[in-house]
C-alpha positions as CSV (number, residue, x, y, z in Angstrom):
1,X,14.1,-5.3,-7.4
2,X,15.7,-2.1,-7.2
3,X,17.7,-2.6,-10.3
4,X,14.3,-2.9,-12.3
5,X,11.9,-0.2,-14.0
6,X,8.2,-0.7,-13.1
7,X,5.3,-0.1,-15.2
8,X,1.7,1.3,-14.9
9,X,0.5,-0.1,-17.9
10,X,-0.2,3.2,-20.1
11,X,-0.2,5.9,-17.1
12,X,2.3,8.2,-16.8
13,X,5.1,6.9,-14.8
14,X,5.3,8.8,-11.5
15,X,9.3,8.1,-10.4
16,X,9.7,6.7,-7.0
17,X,11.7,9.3,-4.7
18,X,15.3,7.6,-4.0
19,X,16.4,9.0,-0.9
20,X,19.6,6.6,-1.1
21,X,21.3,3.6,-3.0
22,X,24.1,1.4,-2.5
23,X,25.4,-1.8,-3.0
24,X,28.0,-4.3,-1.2
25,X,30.7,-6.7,-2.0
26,X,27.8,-9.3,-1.7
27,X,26.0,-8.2,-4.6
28,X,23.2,-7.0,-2.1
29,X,21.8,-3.8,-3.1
30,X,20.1,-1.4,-0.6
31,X,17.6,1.4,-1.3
32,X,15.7,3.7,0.5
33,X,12.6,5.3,-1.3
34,X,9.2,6.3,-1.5
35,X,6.6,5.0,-4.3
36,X,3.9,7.2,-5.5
37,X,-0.2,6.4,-5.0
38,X,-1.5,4.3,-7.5
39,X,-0.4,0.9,-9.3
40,X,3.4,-0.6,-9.6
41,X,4.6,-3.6,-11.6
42,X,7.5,-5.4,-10.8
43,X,9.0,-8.5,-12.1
44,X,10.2,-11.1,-10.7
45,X,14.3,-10.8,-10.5
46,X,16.7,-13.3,-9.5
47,X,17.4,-12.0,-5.9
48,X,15.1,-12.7,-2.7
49,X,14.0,-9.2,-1.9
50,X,13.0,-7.2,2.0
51,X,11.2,-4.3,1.9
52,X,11.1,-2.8,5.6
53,X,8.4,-0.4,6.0
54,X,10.3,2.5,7.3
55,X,8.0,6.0,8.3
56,X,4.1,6.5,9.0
57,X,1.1,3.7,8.5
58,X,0.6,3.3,4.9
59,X,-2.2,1.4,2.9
60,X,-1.2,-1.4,0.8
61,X,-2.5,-4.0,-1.8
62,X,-0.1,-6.6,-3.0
63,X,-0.9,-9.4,-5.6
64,X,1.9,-11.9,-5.8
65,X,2.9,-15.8,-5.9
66,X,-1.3,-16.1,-7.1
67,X,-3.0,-14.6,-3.5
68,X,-4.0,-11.1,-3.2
69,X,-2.8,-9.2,0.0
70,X,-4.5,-6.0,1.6
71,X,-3.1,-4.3,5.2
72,X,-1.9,-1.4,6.1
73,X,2.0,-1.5,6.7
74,X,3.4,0.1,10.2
75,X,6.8,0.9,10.7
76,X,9.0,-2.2,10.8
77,X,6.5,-4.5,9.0
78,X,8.5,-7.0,6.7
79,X,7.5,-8.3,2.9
80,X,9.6,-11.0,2.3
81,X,9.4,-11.6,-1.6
82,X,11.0,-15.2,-3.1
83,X,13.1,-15.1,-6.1
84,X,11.1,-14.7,-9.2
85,X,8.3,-13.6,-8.1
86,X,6.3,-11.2,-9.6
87,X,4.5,-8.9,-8.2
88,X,1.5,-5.6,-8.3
89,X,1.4,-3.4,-5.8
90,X,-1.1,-1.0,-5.1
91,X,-0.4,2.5,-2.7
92,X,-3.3,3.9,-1.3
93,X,-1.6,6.9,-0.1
94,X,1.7,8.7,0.2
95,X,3.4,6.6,3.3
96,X,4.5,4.1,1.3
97,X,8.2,3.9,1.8
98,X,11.0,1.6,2.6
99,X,14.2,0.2,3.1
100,X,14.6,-2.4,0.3
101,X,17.4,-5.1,0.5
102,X,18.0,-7.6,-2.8
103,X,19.9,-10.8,-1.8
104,X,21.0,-12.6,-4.6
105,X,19.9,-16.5,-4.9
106,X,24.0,-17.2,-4.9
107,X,24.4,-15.9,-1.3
108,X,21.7,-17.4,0.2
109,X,22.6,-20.8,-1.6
110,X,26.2,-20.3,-0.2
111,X,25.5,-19.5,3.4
112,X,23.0,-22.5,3.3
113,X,25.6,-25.1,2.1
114,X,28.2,-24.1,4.1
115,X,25.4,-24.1,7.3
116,X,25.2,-28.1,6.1
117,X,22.2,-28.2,4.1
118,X,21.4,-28.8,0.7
119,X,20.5,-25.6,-1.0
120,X,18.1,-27.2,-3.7
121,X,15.9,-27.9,-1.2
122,X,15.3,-24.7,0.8
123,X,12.5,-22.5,-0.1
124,X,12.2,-19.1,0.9
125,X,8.6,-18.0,2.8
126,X,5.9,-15.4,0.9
127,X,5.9,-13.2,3.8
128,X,3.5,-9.9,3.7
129,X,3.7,-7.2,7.2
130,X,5.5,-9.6,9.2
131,X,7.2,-8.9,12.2
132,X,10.4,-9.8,13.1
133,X,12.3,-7.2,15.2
134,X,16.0,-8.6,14.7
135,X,15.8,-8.7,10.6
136,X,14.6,-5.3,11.4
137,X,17.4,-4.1,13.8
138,X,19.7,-5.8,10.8
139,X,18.6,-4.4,7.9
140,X,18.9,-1.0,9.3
141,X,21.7,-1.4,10.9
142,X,23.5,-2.2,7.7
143,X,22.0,1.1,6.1
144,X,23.1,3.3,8.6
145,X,26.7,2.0,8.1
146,X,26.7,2.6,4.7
147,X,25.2,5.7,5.2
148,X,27.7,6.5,6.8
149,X,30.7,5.5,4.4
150,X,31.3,2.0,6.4
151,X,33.4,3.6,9.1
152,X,33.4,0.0,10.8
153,X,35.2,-1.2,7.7
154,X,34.7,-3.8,5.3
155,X,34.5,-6.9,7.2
156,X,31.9,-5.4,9.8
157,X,29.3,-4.9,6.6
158,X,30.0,-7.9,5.5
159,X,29.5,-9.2,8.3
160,X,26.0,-8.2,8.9
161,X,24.6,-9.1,5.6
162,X,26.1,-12.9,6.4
163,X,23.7,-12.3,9.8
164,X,20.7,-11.2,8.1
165,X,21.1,-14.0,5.3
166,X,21.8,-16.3,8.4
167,X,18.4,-14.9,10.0
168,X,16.2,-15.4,6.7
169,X,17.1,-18.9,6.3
170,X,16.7,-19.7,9.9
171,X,13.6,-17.8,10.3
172,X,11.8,-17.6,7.0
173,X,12.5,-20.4,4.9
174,X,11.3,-23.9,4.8
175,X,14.0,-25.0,7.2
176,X,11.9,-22.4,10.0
177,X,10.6,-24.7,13.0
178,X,6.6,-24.1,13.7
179,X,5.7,-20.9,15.0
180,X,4.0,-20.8,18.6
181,X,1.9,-17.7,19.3
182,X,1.4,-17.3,23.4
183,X,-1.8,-15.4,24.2
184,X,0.0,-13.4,26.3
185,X,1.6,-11.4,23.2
186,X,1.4,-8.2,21.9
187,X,1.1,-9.2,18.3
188,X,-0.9,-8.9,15.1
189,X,-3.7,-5.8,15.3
190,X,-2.5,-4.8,18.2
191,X,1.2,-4.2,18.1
192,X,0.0,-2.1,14.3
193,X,-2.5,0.0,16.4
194,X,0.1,0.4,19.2
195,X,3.0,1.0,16.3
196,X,0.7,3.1,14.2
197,X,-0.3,5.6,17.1
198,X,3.3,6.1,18.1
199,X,4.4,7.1,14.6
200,X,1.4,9.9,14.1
201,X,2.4,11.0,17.7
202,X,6.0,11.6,16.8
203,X,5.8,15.3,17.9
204,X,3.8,15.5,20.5
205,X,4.5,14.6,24.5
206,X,3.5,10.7,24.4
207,X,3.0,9.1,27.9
208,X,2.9,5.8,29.1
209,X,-0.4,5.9,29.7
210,X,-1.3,7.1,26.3
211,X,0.0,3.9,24.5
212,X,-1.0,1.8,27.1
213,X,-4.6,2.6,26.5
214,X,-4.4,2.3,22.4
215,X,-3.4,-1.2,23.5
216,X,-5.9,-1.9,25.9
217,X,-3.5,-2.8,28.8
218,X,-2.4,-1.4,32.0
219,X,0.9,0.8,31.5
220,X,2.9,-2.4,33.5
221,X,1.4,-4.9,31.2
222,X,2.4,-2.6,28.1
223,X,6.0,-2.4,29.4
224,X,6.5,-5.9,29.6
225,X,4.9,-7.3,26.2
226,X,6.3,-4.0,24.2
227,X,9.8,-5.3,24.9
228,X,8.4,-9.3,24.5
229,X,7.6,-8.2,21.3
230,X,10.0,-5.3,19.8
231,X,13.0,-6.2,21.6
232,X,13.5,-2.7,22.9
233,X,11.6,-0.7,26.0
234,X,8.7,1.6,24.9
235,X,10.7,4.8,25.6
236,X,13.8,3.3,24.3
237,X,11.7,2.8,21.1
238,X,10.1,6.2,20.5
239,X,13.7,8.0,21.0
240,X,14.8,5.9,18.0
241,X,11.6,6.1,15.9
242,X,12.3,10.3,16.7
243,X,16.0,9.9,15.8
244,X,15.0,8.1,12.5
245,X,12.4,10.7,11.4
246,X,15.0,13.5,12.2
247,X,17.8,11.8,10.0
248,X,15.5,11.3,7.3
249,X,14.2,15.0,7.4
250,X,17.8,16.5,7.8
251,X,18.3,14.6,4.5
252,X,15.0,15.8,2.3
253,X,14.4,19.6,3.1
254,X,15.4,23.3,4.1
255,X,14.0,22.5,7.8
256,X,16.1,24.5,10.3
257,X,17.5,22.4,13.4
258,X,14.8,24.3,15.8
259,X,12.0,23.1,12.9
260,X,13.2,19.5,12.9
261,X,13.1,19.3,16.8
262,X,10.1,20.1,17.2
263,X,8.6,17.9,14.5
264,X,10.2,14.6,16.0
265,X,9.2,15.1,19.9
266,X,12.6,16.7,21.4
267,X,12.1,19.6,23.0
268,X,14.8,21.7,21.7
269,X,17.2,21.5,18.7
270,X,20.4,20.5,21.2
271,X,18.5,17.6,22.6
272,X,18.2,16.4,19.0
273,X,21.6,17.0,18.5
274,X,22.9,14.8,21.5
275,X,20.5,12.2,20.8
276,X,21.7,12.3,17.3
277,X,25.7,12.1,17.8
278,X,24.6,9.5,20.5
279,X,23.2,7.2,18.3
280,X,25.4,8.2,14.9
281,X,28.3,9.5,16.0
282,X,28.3,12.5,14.0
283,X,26.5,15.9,14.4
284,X,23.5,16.9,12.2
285,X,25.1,19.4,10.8
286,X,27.5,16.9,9.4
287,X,24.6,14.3,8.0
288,X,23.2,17.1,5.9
289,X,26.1,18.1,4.1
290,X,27.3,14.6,3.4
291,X,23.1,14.3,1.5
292,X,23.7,18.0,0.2
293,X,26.8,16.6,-1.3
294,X,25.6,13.5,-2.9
C-alpha cells in the first residue's frame, strides 16, 4: 500500500504527511504517516497490509472486500487488509495516522510452507480495529529499530518480521482456532473508551482512579483486566504512550525540551530525558538531529 498513489476522484490531492519510510531485506515496507480528512482510494496491491493506529482517537469509514466499516480507531487498533483488496477510506478528522507494514504474498507463503502447511489454502482474515497487543508490540518494535539505523543488526530485524508474519498466520488467517471471549474482559467499547481517555489525557496527572471510573470498575478490577487485555500494567502503559508522543513530537516541530515535557505528562524536561534513553537508548537531543538530518 505504501508504494501506491491514491486518488480523490477529481479533488485536489491533499499529500499524506510521511513522518518516516523504510524497507527490509524481506521486501516489507514500513511507513509512518498521517492522511488528510476526507476521501482516499487505494488499490488493491499484492502484499497483505497492517495499519496500526498510532496517536489520538480518530474517526473512520472503510469500504472494502464488499462491507462497509464505520468506528473510531484508538491507539493500537489493527486493520488487517488481504492481498488485493481494494479499498475507500474515509477521515473524519485529523487523527488519522499510522504505522503501515506491507508483507508481500511470497513471505507469508514461505513462512507458511516451511511451518508445514499448504500455502494455497490459507486465507488471510478482513480485520477492521482489532486488537491484538503482541502484533502491536511487534510492529513497533521493528520501527523503532529501524528508526534507529538497526543497531541490533541484521538478523535481529529480520528476525522480528519472521515473528510478526509467524503471528498473522497463527492469529489472523484461516488456520486461527475460534476465538473465546470471557465476560470477565476488558474488551470492545470499553478498552476504546478506557484507551481513548488515556491518549486525550496525555498531559495531564492521570490517576488510577480516573481510568478506573471511564471503565466502570473499581481501580483493583482495572489493574487486573488492563494487563489481561494490553499485556502491560496501566502505569507501565501511559509512560510508553508519553514516551511515544514525545518521540514523535521531537521529530515534527521547533518544540523546546521544557515544551515537549510538559505536553506528554512528565513533569520536567530531565524526566523525559531519562525515560527517553531508558526506553531508546539515546538522548533526545540525539533523535532530533538524526529527523533534522533526514
Amino acid at each position: 500500500m505504501p508504494a501506491k498513489q491514491p486518488s480523490r476522484g477529481n479533488l485536489p490531492l491533499e499529500t499524506p504527511q510521511i513522518f518516516s519510510q523504510a524497507e527490509t531485506a524481506h521486501g516489507v515496507i514500513l511507513q509512518l504517516r498521517q492522511d488528510p480528512i476526507g476521501p482516499l482510494d487505494l488499490p488493491g496491491v499484492d502484499s497483505t497490509v497492517l495499519c496500526v493506529h498510532v496517536g489520538p482517537a480518530a474517526k473512520l469509514s472503510c469500504r472494502r472486500d464488499g462491507r462497509q466499516y464505520n468506528g473510531t480507531a484508538v491507539h493500537g487498533d489493527i486493520d488487517i487488509i488481504p492481498a488485493y483488496t481494494p479499498s475507500r477510506w474515509v477521515a473524519h478528522d485529523h487523527n488519522d495516522r499510522n504505522l503501515i507494514l506491507s508483507l508481500p504474498q511470497s513471505l507469508i507463503h514461505t513462512l507458511a510452507e516451511q511451518a508445514g502447511h499448504n500455502s494455497s489454502r490459507i486465507e488471510i482474515r478482513n480485520r477492521f480495529q482489532t486488537r491484538d497487543p503482541e502484533l502491536e508490540l511487534i510492529a513497533n518494535t521493528i520501527h523503532r529499530e529501524i528508526d534507529a539505523g538497526r543497531p541490533s543488526g541484521r538478523l535481529y530485524t529480520e528476525g522480528l518480521i519472521v515473528a510478526m508474519t509467524s503471528r498473522l498466520l497463527s492469529q489472523h488467517s484461516s488456520l486461527a482456532p475460534p476465538t473465546r471471549i470471557s465476560s470477565a474482559t476488558l474488551s470492545g467499547h470499553r478498552l476504546k473508551q478506557v484507551l481513548s481517555f488515556i491518549e486525550d489525557q496525555l498531559a495531564e496527572d492521570l490517576s488510577l482512579d480516573q481510568i478506573a471510573s471511564v471503565a466502570g470498575l473499581s481501580p483493583s478490577h482495572l489493574k487486573t483486566l488492563f494487563r489481561q487485555a494490553m499485556g502491560v500494567p496501566v502505569h507501565q502503559y501511559v509512560i510508553q504512550r508519553r514516551i511515544e508522543h514525545a518521540r514523535l513530537l521531537l521529530t515534527q516541530n521547533n518544540l523546546t525540551m521544557a515544551e515537549i515535557a510538559a505536553a506528554t505528562g512528565f513533569s520536567h524536561q530531565s524526566h523525559l530525558a531519562r525515560h527517553i534513553r531508558r526506553a531508546t537508548g539515546v538522548p533526545p537531543a540525539i533523535i532530533r538531529r538524526r529527523f533534522a538530518a533526514d
